[in-house]
Residue, then its C-alpha position, 0 to 999 in steps of 0.5 A: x522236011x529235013x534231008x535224014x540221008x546225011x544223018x539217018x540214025x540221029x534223025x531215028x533217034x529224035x523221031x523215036x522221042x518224038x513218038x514218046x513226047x507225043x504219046x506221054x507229053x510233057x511232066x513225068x518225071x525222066x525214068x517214064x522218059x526212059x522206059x518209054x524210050x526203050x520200048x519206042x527203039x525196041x519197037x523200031x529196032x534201034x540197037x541200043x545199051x541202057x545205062x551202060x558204064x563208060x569207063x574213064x582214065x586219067x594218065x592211063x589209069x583206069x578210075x573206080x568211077x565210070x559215066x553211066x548215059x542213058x542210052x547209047x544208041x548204034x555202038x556210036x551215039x550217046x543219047x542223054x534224055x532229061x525232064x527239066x523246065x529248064x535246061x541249064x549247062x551242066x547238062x550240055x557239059x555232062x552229055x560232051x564228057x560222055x563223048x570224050x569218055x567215048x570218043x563216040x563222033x556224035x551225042x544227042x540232048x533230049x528234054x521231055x520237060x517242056x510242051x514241045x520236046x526239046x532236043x540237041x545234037x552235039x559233035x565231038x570236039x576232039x580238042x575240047x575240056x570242060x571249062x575250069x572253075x575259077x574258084x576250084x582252084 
């Protein structure tokens, strides 16, 4: 059994999907996952925003457009839930721009998609960008 003393609102976190992946299994689709998801940190009293707009700047100046993550749990955690077969990269990138967006320490990847929940913890790099596309240049 994992030590939850060194991260005990992560391991809350995935053992509350856990609880929604047992109950709901896998093949809904991710709104079912967020819904339950809400109701599974409700009931154990998880404080958490849903689908809070994150705002981003660019050289100081506040952009129109702002991340909207799924959950963002303890006033420090993104976590981003899906409900996919598979897993590509653009999500992995999208959860690690919400934590640059934030500057929130700590992010978790959820996917319901698949027989056994599927699940990620990510730290905040501070040093990290997002890989440039070659042929957008």
């Amino acid at each position: 059994m994992p030590d939850t003393s060194k991260d005990p609102k992560t391991y809350a976190l995935i053992g509350a999907a856990m609880e929604v992946h047992r109950q709901l299994g896998c093949g809904f689709l991710e709104p079912i996952y967020q819904e339950a998801f809400d109701i599974e940190l409700r009931l154990r009293n998880i404080p958490f925003l849903r689908e809070e707009p994150i705002a981003v700047y660019y050289k100081g100046n506040l952009l129109q457009s702002t991340y909207k993550p799924d959950f963002i749990c303890y006033g420090e955690i993104i976590v981003e839930l899906k409900a996919l077969t598979k897993l590509s990269g653009s999500e992995e990138s999208q959860l690690l721009n919400y934590l640059k967006a934030t500057n929130f320490p700590v992010g978790i990847l959820l996917n319901f998609g698949k027989p056994s929940l599927e699940f990620e913890r990510f730290i905040r790099n501070p040093r990290w960008r997002p890989p440039i596309d070659p042929q957008s240049t």
